[in-house]
C-alpha positions in Angstrom: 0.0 0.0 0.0 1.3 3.0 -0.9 1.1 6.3 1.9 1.8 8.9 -0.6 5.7 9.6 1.4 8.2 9.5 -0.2 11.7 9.1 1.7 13.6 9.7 -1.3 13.6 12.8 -3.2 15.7 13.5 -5.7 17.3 16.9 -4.8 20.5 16.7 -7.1 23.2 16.4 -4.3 23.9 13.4 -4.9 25.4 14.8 -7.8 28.0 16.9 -6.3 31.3 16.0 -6.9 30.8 14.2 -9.9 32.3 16.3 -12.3 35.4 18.8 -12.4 34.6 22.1 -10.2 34.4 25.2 -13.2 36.3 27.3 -10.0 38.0 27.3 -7.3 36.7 28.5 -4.2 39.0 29.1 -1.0 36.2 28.6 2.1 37.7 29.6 5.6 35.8 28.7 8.7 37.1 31.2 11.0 36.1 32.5 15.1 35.1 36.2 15.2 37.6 38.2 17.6 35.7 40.8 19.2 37.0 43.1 22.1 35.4 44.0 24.9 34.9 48.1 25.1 34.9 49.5 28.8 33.8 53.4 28.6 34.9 54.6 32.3 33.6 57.9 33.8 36.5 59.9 35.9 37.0 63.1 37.4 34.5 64.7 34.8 36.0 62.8 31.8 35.4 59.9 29.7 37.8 57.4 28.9 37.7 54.6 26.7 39.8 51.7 26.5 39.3 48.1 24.3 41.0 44.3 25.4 41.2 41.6 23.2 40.2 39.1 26.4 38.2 39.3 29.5 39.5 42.4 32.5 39.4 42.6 35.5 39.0 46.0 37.1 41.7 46.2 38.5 43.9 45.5 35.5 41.3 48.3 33.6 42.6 51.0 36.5 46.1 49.7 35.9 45.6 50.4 32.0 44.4 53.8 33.1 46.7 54.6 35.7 44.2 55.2 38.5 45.3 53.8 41.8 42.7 51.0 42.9 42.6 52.3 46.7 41.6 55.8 45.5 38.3 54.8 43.7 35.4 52.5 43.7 33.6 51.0 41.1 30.1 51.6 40.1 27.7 50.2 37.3 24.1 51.4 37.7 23.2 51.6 40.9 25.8 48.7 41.8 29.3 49.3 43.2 31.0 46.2 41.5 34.3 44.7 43.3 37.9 45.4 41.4 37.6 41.8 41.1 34.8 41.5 38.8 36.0 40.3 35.1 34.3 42.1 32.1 33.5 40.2 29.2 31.3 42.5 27.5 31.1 45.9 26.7 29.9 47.9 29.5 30.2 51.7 31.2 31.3 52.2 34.5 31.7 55.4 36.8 34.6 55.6 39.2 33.6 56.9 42.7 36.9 59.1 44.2 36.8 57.5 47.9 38.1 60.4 50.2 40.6 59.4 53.1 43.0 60.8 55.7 43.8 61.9 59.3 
């Protein structure tokens, strides 16, 4: 008896690679590289920087030359530890912590 389905159809690719190629083609499968971009408010300016891997905080203020024990860290509403690793773009405001005797 004969359901009407058909497993079989013929869609030609069975016929791929049967005869010469008319060009060549040079097909490369290759990862995107995409940085991560931290925009970083500061003493009334914006500064930018890009890395080609994950950051920590502390390695962004390093980049910048801001001393970690003189600012903290905010995103939002959130004051995020020099700790925290970035791995996507993101804006942050520094904080100037005020200290002395």
């Amino acid at each position: 008896m004969d359901s009407g389905f058909r497993i079989h159809r013929n869609t030609g690719l069975c016929d791929l690679g049967s005869a010469p190629a008319t060009y060549e083609s040079n097909i490369r499968l290759t990862r995107c590289v995409r940085g991560v971009r931290i925009q970083v408010e500061h003493d009334n300016r914006s500064l930018s920087l890009e890395s080609d891997v994950p950051i920590s905080i502390s390695q962004i203020l390093d980049r910048l030359s801001i001393p970690a024990s003189t600012v903290l860290a905010v995103h939002g509403d959130t004051i995020v530890p020099h700790t925290s690793i970035i791995e996507s773009d993101i804006s942050l405001e520094l904080i100037v912590v005020s200290s002395g005797g």
